[in-house]
TORSE-918194 format. One record per residue (C-alpha): residue number from 0; residue in three letters; x, y, z. Coordinates in pm, 1 decimal. Example, Ala and Ser with C-alpha at 12.3 -4.5 7.8 and 13.67 -1.06 7.14 Angstrom:
// residues 2
(r 0 ALA (1230.0 -450.0 780.0))
(r 1 SER (1367.0 -106.0 714.0))
This chain:
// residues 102
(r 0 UNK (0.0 0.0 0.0))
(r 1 UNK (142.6 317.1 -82.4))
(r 2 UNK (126.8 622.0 144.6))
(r 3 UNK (171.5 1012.7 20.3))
(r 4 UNK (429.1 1179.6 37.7))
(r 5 UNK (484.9 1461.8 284.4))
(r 6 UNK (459.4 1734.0 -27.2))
(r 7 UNK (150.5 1559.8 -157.5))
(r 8 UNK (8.7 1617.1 187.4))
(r 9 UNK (108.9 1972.3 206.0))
(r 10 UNK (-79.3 1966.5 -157.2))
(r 11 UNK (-402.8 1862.3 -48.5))
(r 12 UNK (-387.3 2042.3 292.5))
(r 13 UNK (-324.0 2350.0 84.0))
(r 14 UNK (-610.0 2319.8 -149.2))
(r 15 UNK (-870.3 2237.4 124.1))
(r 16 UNK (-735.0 2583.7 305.8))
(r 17 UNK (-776.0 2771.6 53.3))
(r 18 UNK (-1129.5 2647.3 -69.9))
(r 19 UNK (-1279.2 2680.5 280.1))
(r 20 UNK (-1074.6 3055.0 315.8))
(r 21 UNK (-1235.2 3182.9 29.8))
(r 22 UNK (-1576.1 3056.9 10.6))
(r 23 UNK (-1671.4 2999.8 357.2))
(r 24 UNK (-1497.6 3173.5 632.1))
(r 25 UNK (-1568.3 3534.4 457.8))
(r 26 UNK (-1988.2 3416.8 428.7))
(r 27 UNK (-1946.3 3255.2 800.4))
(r 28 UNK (-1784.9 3636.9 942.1))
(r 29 UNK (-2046.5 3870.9 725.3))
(r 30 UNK (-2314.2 3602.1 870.8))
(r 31 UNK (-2130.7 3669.4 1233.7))
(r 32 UNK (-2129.8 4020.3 1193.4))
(r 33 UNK (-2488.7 4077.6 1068.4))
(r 34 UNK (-2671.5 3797.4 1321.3))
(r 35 UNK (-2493.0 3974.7 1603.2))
(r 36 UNK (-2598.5 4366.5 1531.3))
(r 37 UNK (-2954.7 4268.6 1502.4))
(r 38 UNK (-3009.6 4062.8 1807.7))
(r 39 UNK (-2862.7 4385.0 1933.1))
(r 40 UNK (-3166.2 4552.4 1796.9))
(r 41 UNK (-2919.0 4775.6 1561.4))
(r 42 UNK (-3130.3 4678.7 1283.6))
(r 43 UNK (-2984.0 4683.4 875.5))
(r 44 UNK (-2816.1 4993.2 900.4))
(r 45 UNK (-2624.2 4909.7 1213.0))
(r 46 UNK (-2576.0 4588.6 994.8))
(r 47 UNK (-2434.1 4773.7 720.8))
(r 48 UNK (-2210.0 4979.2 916.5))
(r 49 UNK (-2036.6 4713.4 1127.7))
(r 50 UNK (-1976.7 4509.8 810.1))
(r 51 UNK (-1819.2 4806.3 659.0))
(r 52 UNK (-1621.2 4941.3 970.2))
(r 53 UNK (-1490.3 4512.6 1099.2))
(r 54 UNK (-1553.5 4292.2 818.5))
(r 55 UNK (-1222.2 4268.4 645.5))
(r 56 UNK (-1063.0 4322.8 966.0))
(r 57 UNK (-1226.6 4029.1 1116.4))
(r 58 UNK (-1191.0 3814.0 751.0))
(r 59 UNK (-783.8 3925.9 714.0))
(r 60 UNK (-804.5 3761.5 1145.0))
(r 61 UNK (-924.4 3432.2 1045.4))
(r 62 UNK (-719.3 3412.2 793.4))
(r 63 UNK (-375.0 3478.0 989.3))
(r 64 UNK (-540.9 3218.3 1192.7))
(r 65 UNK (-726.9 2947.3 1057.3))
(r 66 UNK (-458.0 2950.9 725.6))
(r 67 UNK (-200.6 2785.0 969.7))
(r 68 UNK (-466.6 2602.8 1181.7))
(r 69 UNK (-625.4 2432.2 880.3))
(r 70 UNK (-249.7 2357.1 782.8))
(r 71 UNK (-123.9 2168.6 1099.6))
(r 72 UNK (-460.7 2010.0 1129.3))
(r 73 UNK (-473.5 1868.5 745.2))
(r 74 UNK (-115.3 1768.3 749.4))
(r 75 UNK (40.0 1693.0 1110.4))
(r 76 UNK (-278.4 1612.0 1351.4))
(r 77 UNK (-402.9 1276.0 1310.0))
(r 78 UNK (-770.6 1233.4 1254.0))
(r 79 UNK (-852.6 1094.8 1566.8))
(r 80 UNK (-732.7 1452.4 1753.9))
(r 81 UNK (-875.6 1707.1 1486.9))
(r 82 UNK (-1161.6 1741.5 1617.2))
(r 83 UNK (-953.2 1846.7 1976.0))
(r 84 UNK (-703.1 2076.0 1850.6))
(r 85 UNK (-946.3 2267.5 1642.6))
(r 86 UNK (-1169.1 2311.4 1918.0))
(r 87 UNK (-857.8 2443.6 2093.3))
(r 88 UNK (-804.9 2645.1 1823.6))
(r 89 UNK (-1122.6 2807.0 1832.2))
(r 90 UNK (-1092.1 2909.0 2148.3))
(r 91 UNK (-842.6 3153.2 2073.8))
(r 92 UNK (-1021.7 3280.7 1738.0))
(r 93 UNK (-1332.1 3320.2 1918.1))
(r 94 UNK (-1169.9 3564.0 2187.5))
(r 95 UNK (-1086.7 3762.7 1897.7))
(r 96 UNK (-1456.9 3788.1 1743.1))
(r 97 UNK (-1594.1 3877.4 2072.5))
(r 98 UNK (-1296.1 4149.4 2111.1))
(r 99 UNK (-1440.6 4272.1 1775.8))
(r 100 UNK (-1718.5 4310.8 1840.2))
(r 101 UNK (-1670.8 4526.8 2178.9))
């Protein structure tokens, strides 16, 4: 049975980062963003203007985070502890969304 290589790992790590850092963390943050402001009662507008004043801030965040998180997870953790260390993970990138949105 043959087993990758450590650069065809890297490969395929790489190209599921950057398919779920395009398409779904920037949808998951605007989602964030706009779900939070109304069940503060700030209503569309408040919606629009926290998307325009902490949405690339918050998107350019995950990415300096969940780039090298999706990385070690993909390539280094083995499946039976992803589930851990992203949780772990998390932790750390959810103190930053609720720092945002202070």
């Amino acid at each position: 049975m043959a087993t990758a290589s450590r650069m065809q790992v890297l490969q395929m790590a790489g190209r599921k980062v950057i398919i779920d850092q395009l398409t779904a963390s920037p949808v998951f943050l605007g989602s964030f963003l706009m779900f939070t402001q109304l069940m503060d009662g700030h209503g569309l507008a408040g919606c629009q203007l926290k998307l325009e004043r902490d949405w690339w801030t918050m998107v350019k965040g995950g990415w300096s985070c969940w780039v090298i998180g999706h990385l070690v997870s993909f390539s280094v953790v083995p499946v039976h502890w992803r589930v851990l260390y992203i949780n772990i993970v998390s932790i750390g990138f959810g103190t930053f969304m609720s720092k945002m949105m202070v």
